[in-house]
PQR file of N, CA, C, O and H, with PARSE charges and radii, in Angstrom:
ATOM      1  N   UNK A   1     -15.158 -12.787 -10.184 -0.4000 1.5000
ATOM      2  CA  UNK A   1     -15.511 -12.078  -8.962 -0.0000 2.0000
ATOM      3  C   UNK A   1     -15.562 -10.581  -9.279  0.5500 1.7000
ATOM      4  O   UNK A   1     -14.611 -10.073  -9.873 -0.5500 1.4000
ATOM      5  N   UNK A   2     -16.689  -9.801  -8.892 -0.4000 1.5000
ATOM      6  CA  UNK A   2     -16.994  -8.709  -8.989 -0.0000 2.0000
ATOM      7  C   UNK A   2     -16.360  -7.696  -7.875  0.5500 1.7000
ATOM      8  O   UNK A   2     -16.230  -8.007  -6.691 -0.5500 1.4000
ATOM      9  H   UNK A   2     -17.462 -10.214  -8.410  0.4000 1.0000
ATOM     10  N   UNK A   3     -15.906  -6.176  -8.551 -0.4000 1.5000
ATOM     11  CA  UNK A   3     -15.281  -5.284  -7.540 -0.0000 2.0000
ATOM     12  C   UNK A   3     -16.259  -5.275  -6.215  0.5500 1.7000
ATOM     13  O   UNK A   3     -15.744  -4.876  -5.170 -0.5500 1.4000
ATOM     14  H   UNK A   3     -16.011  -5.924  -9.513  0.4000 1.0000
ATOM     15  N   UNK A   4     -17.218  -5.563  -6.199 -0.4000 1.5000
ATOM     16  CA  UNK A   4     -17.823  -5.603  -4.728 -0.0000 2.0000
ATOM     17  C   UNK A   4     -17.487  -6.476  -3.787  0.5500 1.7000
ATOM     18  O   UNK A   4     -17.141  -6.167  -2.647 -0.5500 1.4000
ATOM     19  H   UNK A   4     -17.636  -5.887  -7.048  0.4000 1.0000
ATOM     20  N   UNK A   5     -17.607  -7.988  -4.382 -0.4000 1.5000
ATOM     21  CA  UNK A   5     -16.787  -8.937  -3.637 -0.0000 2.0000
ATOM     22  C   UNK A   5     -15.364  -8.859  -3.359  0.5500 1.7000
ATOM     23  O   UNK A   5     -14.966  -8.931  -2.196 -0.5500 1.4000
ATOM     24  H   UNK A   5     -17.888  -8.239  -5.309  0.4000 1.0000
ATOM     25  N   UNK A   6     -14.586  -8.719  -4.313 -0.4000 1.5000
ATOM     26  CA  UNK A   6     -13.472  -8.011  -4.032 -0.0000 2.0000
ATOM     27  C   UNK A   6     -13.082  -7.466  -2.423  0.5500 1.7000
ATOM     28  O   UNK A   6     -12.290  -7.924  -1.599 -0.5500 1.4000
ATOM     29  H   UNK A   6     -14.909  -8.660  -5.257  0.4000 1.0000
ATOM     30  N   UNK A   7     -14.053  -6.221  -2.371 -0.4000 1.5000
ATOM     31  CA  UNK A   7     -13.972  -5.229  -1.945 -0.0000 2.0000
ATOM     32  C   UNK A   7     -14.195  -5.958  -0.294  0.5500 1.7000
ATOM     33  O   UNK A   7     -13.467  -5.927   0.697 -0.5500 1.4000
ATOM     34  H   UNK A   7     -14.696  -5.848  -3.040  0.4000 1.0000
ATOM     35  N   UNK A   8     -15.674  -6.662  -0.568 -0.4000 1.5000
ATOM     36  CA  UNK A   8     -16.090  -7.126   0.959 -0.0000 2.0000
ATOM     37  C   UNK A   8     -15.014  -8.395   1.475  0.5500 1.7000
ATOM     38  O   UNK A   8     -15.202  -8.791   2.626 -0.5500 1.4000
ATOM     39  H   UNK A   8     -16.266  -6.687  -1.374  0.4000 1.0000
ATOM     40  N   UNK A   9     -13.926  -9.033   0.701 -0.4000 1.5000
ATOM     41  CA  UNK A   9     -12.850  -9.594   1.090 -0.0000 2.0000
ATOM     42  C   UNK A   9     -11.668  -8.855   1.171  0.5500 1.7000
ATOM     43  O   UNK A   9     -10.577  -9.331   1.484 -0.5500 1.4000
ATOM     44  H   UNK A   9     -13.773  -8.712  -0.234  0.4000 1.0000
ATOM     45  N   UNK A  10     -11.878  -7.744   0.901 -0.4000 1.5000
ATOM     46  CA  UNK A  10     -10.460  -7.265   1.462 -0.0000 2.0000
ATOM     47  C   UNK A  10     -10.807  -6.309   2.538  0.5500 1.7000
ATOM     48  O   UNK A  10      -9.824  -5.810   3.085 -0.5500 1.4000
ATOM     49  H   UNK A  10     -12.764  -7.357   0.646  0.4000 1.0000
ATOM     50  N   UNK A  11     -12.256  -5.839   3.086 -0.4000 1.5000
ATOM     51  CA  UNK A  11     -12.554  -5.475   3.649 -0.0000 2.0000
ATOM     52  C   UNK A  11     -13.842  -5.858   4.601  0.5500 1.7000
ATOM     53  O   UNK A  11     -14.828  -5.126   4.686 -0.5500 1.4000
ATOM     54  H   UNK A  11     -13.054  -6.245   2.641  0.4000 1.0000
ATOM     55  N   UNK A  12     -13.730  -6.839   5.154 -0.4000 1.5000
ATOM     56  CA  UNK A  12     -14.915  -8.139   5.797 -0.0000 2.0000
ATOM     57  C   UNK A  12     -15.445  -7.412   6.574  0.5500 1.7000
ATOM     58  O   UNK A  12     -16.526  -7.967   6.772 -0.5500 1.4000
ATOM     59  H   UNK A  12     -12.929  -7.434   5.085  0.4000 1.0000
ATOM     60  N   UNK A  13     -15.404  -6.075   7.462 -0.4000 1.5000
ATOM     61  CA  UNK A  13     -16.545  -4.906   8.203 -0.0000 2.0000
ATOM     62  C   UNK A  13     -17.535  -4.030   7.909  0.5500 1.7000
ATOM     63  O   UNK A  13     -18.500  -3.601   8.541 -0.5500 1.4000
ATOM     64  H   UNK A  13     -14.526  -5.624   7.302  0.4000 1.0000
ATOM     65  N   UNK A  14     -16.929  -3.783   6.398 -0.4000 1.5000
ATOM     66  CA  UNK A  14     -17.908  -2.833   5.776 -0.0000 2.0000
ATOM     67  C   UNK A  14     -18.879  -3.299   5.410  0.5500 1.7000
ATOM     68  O   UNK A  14     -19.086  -4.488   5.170 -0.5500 1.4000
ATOM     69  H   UNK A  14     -16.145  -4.132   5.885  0.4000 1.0000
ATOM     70  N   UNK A  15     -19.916  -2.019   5.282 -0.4000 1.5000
ATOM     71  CA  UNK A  15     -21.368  -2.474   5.025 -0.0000 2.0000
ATOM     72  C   UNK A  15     -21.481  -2.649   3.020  0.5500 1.7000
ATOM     73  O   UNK A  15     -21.454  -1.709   2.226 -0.5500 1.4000
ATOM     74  H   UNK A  15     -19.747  -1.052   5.476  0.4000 1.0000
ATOM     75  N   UNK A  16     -21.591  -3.990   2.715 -0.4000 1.5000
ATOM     76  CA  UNK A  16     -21.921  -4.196   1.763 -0.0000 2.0000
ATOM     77  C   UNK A  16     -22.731  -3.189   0.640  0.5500 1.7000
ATOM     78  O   UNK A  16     -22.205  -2.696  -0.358 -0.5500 1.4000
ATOM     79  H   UNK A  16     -21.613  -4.754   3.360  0.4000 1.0000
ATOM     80  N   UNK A  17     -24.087  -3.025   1.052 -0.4000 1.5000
ATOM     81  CA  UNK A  17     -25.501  -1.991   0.613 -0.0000 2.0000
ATOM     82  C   UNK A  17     -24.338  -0.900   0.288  0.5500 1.7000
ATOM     83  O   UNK A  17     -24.003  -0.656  -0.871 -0.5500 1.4000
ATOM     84  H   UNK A  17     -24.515  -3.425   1.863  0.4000 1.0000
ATOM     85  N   UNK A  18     -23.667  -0.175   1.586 -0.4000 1.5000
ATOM     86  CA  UNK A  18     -23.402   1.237   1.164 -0.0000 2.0000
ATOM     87  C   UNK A  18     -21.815   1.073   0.802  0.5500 1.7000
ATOM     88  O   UNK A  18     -20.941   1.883   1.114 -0.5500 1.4000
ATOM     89  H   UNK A  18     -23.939  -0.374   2.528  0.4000 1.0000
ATOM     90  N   UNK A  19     -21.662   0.084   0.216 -0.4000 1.5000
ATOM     91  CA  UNK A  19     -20.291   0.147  -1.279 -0.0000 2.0000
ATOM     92  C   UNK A  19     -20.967  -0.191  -2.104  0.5500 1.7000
ATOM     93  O   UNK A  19     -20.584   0.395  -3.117 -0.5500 1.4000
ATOM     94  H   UNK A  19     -22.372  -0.574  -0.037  0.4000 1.0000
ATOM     95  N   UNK A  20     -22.158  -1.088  -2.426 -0.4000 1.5000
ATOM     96  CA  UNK A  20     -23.101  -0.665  -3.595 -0.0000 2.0000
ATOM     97  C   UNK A  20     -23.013   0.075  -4.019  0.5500 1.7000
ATOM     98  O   UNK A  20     -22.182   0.437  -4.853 -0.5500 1.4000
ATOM     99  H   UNK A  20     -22.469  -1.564  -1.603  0.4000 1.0000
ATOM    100  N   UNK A  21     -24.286   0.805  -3.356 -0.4000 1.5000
ATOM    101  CA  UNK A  21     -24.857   2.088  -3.695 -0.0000 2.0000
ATOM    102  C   UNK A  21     -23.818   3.229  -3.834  0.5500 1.7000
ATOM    103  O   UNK A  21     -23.715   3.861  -4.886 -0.5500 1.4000
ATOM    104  H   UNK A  21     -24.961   0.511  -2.679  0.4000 1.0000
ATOM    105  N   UNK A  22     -23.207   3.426  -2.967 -0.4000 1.5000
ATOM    106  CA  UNK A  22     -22.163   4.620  -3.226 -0.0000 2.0000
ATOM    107  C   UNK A  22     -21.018   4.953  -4.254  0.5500 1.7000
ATOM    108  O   UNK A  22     -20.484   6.029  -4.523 -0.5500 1.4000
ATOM    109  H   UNK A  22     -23.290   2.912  -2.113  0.4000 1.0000
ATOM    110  N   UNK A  23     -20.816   3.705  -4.730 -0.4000 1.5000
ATOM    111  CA  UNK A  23     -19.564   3.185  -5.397 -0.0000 2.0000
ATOM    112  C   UNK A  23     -19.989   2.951  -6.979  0.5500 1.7000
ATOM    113  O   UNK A  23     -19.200   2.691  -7.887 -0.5500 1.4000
ATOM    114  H   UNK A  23     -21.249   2.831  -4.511  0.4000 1.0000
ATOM    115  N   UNK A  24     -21.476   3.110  -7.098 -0.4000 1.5000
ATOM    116  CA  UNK A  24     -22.508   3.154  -8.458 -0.0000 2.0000
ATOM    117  C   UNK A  24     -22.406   4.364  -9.384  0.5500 1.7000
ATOM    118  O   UNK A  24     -22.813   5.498  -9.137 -0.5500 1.4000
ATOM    119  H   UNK A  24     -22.117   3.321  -6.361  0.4000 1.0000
ATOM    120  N   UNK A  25     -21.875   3.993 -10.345 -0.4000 1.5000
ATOM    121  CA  UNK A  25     -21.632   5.268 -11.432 -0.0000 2.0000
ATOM    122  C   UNK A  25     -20.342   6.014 -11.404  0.5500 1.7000
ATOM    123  O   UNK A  25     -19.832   6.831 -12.171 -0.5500 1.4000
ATOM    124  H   UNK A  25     -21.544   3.071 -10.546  0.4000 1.0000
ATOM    125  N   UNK A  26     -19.948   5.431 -10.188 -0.4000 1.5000
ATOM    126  CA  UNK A  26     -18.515   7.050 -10.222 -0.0000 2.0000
ATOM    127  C   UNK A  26     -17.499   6.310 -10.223  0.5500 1.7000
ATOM    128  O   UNK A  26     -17.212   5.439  -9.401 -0.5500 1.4000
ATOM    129  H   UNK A  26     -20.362   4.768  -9.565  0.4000 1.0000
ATOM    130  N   UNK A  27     -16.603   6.818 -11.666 -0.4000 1.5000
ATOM    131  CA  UNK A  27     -15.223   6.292 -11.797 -0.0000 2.0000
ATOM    132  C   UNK A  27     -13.605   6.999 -11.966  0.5500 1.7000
ATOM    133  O   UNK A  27     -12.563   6.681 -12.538 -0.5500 1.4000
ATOM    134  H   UNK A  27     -16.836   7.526 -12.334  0.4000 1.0000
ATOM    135  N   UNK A  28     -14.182   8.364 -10.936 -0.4000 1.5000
ATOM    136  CA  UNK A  28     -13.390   9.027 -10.837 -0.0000 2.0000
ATOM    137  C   UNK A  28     -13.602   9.606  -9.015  0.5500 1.7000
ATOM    138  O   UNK A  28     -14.659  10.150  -8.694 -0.5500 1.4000
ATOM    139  H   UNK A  28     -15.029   8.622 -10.471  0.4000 1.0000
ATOM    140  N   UNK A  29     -12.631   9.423  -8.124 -0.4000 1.5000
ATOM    141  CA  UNK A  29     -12.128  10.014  -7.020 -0.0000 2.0000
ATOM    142  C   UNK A  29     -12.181  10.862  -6.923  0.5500 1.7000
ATOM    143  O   UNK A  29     -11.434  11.211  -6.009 -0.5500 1.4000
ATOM    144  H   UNK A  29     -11.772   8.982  -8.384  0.4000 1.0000
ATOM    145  N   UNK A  30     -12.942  12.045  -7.568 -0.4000 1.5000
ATOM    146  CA  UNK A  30     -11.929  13.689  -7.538 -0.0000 2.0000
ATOM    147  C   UNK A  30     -12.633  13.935  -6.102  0.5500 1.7000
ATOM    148  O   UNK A  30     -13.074  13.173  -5.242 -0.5500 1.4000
ATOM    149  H   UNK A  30     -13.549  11.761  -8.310  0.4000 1.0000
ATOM    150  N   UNK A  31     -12.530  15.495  -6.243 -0.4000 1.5000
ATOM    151  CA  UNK A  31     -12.961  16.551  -4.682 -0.0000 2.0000
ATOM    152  C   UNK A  31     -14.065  16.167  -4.207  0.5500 1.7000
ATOM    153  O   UNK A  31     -14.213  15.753  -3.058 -0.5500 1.4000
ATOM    154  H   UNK A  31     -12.171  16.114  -6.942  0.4000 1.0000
ATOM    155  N   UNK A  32     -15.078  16.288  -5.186 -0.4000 1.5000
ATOM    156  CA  UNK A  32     -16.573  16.075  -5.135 -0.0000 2.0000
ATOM    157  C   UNK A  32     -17.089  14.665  -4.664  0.5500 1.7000
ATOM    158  O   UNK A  32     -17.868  14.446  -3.735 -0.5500 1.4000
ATOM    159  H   UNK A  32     -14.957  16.625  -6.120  0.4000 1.0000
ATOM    160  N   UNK A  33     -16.551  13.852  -5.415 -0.4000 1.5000
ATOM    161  CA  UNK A  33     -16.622  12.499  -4.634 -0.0000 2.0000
ATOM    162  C   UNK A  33     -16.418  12.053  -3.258  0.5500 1.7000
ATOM    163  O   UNK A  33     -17.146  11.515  -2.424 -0.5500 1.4000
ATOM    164  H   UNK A  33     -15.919  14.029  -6.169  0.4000 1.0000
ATOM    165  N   UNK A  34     -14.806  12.572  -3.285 -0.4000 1.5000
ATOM    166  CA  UNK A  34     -14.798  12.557  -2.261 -0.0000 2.0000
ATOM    167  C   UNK A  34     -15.431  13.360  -0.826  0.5500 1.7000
ATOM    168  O   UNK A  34     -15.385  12.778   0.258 -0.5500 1.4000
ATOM    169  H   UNK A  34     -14.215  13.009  -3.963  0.4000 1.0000
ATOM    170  N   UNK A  35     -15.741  14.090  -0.897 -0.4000 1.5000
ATOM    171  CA  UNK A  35     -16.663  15.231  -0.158 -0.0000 2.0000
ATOM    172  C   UNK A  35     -17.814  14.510   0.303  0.5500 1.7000
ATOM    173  O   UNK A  35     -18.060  14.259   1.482 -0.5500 1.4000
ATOM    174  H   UNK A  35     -15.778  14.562  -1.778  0.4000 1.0000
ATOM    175  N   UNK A  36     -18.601  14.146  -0.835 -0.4000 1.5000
ATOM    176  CA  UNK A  36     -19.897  13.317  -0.939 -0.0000 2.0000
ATOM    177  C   UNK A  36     -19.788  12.071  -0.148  0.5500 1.7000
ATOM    178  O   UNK A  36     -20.765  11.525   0.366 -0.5500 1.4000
ATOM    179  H   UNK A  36     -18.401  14.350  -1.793  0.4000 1.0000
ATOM    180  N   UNK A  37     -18.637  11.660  -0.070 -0.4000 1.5000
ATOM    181  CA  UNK A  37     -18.305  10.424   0.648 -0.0000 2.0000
ATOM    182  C   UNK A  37     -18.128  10.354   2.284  0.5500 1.7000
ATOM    183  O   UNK A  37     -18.603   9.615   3.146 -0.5500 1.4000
ATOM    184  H   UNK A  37     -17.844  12.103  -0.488  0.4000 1.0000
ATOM    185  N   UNK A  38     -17.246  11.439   2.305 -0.4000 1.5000
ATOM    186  CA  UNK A  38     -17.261  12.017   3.550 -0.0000 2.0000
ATOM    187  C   UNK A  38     -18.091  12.598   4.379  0.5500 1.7000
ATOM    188  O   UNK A  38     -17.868  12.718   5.584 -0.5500 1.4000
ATOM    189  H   UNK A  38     -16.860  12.040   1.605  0.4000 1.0000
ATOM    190  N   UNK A  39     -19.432  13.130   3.605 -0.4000 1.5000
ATOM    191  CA  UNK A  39     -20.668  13.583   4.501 -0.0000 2.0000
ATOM    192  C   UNK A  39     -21.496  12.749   4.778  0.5500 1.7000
ATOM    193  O   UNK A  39     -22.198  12.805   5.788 -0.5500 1.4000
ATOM    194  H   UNK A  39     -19.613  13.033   2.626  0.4000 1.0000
ATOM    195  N   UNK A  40     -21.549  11.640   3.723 -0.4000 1.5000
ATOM    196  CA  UNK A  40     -22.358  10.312   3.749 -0.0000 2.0000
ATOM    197  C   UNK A  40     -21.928   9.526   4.886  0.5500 1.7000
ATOM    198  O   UNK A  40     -22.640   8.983   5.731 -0.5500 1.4000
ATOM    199  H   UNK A  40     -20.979  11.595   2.903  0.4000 1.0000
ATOM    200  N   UNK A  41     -20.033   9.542   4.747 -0.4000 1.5000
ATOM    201  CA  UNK A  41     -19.865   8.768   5.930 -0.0000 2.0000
ATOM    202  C   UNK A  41     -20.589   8.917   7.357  0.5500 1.7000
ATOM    203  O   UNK A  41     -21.049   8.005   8.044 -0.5500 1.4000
ATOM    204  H   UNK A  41     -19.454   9.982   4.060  0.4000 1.0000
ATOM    205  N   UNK A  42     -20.572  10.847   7.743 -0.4000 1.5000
ATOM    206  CA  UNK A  42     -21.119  11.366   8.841 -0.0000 2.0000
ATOM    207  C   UNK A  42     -22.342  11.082   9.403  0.5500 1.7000
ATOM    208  O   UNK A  42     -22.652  11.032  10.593 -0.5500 1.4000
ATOM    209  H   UNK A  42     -20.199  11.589   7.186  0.4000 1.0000
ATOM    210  N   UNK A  43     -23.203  10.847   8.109 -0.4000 1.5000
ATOM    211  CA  UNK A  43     -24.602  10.745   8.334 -0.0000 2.0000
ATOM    212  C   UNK A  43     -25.428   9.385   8.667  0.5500 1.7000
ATOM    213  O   UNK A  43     -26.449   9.105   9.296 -0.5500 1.4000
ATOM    214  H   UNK A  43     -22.950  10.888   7.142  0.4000 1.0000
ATOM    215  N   UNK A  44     -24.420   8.672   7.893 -0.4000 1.5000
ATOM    216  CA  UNK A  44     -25.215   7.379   8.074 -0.0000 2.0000
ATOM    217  C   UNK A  44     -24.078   6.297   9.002  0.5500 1.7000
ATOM    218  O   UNK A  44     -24.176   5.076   9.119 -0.5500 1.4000
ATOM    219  H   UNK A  44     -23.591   8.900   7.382  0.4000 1.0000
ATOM    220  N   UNK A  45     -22.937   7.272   9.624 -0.4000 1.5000
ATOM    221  CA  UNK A  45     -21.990   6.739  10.513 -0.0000 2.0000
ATOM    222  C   UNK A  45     -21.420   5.265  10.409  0.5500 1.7000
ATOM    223  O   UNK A  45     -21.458   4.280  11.146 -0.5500 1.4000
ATOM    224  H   UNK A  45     -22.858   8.264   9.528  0.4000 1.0000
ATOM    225  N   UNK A  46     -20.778   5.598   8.949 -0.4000 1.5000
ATOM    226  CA  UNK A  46     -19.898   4.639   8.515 -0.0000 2.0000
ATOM    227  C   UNK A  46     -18.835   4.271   8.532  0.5500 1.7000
ATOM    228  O   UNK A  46     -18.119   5.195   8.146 -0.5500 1.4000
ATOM    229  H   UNK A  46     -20.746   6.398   8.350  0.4000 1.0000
ATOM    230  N   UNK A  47     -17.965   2.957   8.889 -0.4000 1.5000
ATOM    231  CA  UNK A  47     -17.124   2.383   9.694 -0.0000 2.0000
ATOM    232  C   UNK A  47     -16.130   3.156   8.532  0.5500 1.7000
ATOM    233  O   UNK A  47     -16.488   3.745   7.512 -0.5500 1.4000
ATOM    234  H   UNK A  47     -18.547   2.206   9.203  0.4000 1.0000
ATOM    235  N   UNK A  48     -14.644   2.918   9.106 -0.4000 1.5000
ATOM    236  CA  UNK A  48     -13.192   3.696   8.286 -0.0000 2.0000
ATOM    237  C   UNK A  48     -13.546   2.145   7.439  0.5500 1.7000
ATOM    238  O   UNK A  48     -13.492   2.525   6.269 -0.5500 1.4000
ATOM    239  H   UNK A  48     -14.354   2.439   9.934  0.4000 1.0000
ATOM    240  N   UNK A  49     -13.836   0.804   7.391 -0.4000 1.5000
ATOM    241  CA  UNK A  49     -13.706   0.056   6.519 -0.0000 2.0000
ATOM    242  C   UNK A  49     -14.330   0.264   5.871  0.5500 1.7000
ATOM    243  O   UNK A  49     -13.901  -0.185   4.808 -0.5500 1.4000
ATOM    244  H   UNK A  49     -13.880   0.495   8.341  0.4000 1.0000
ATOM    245  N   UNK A  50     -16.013   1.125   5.621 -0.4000 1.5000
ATOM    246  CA  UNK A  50     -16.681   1.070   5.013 -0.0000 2.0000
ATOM    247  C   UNK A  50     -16.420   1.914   3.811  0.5500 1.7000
ATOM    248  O   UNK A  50     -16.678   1.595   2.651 -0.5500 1.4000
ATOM    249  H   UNK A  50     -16.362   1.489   6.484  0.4000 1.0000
ATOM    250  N   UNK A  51     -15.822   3.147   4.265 -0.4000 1.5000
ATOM    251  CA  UNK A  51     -15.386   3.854   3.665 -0.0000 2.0000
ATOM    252  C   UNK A  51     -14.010   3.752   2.587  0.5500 1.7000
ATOM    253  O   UNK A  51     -13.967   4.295   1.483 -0.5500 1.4000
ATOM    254  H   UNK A  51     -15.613   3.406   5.207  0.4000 1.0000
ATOM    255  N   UNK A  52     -13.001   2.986   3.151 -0.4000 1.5000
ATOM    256  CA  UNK A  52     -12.135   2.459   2.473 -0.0000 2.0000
ATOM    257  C   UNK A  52     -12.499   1.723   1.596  0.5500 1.7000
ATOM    258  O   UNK A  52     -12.115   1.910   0.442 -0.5500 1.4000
ATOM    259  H   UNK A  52     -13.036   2.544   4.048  0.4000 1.0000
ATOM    260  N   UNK A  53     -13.336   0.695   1.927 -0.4000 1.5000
ATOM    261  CA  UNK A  53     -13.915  -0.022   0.683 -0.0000 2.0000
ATOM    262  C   UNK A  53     -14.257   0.861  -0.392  0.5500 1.7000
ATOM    263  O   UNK A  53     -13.545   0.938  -1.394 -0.5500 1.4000
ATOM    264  H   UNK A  53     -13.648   0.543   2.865  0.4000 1.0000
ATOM    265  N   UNK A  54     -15.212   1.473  -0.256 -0.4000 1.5000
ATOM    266  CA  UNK A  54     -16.282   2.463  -0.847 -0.0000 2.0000
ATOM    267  C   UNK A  54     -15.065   3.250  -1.942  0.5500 1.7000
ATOM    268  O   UNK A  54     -15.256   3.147  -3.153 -0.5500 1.4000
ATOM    269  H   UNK A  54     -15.790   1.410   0.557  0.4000 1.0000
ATOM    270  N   UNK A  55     -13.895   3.985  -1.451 -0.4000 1.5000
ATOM    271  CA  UNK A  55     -13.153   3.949  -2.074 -0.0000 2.0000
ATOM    272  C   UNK A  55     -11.920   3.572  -3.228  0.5500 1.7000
ATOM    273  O   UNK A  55     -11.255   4.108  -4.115 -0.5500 1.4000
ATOM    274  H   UNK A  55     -13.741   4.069  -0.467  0.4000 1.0000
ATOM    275  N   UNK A  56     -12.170   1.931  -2.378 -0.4000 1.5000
ATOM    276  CA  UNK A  56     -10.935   1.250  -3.271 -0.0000 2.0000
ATOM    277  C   UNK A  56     -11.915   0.663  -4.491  0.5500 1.7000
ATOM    278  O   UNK A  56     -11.392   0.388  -5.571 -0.5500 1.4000
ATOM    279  H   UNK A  56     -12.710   1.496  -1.657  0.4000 1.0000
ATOM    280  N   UNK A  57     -13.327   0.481  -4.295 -0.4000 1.5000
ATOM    281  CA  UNK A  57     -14.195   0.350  -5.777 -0.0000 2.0000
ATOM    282  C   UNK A  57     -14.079   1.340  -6.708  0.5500 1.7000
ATOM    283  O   UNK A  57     -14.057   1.108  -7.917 -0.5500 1.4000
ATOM    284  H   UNK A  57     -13.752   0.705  -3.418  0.4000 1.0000
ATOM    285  N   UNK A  58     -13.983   2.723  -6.096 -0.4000 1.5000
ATOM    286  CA  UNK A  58     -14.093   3.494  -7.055 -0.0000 2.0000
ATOM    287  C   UNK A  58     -12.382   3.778  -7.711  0.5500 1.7000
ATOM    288  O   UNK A  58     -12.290   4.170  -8.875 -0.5500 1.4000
ATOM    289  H   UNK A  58     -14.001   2.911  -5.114  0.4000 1.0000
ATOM    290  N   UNK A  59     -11.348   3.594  -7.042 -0.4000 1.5000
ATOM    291  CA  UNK A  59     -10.362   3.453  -7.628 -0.0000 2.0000
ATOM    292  C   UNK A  59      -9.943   2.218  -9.112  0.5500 1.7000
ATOM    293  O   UNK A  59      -9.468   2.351 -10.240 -0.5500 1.4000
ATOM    294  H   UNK A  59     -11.422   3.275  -6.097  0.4000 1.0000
ATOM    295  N   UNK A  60     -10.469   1.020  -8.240 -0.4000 1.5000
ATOM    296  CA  UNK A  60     -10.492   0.053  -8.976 -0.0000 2.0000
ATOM    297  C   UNK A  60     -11.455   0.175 -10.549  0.5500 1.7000
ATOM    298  O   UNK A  60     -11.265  -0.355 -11.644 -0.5500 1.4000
ATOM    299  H   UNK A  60     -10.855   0.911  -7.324  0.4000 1.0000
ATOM    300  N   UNK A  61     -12.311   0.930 -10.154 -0.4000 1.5000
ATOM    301  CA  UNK A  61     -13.440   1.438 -11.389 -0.0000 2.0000
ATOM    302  C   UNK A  61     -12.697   2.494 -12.328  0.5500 1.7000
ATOM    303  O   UNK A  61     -13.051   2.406 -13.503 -0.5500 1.4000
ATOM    304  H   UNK A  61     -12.466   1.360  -9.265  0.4000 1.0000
ATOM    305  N   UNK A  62     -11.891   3.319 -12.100 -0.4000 1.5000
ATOM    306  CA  UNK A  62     -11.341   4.522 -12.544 -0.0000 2.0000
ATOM    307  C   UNK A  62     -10.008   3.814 -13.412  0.5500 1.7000
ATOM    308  O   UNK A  62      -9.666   4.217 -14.523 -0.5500 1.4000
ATOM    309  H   UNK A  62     -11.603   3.390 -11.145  0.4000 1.0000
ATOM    310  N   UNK A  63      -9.331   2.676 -12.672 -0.4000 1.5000
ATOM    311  CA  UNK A  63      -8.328   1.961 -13.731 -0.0000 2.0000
ATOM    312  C   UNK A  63      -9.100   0.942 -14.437  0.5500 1.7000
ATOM    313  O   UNK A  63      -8.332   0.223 -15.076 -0.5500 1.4000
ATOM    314  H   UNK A  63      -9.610   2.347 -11.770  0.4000 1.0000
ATOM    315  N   UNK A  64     -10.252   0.623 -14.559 -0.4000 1.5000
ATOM    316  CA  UNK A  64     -11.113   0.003 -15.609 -0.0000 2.0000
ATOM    317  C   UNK A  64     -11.642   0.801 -17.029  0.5500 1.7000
ATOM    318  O   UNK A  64     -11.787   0.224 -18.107 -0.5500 1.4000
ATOM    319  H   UNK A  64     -10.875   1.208 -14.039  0.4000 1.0000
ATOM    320  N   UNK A  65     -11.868   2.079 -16.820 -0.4000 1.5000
ATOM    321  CA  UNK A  65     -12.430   3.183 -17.354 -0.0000 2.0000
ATOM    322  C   UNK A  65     -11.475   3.298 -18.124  0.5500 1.7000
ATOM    323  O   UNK A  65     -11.888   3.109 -19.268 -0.5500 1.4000
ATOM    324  H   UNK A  65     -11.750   2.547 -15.944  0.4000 1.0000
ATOM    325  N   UNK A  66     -10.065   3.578 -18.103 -0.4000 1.5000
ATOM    326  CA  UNK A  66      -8.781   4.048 -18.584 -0.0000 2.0000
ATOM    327  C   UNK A  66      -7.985   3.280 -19.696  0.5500 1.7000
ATOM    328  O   UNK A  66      -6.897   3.707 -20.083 -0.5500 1.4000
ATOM    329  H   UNK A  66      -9.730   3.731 -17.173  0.4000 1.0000
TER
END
C-alpha cells in the first residue's frame, strides 16, 4: 500500500487529486512548503483533512528520504 492510500485511510475526507499532486516531489516540511500549502489550501478551499493528509505524506516521505 502506497503513502497515498495510506493517507486516504487515515484520512477518508480529503481530496485524493490534491494529496497527489501536492504531496509530489517534496520530502521536506520546511517554511516554504508549508506556506505553499497553506495558500493552496485558501485557494482551492481545502478541507483541515485535506490538508492534514497532504501533510502526513510529506512527513511520511521525509522519514523515507533519511
Amino acid at each position: 500500500m502506497n503513502l497515498i492510500e495510506q493517507a486516504m485511510i487515515k484520512y477518508p475526507k480529503a481530496r485524493k487529486i490534491a494529496v497527489e499532486n501536492a504531496s509530489a516531489g517534496i520530502f521536506k516540511l520546511d517554511y516554504a512548503a508549508s506556506a505553499n500549502i497553506a495558500m493552496d489550501a485558501r485557494m482551492y478551499k481545502w478541507t483541515a483533512q485535506t490538508v492534514n493528509a497532504i501533510k502526513w505524506v510529506i512527513n511520511q516521505q521525509a522519514k523515507q528520504v533519511r
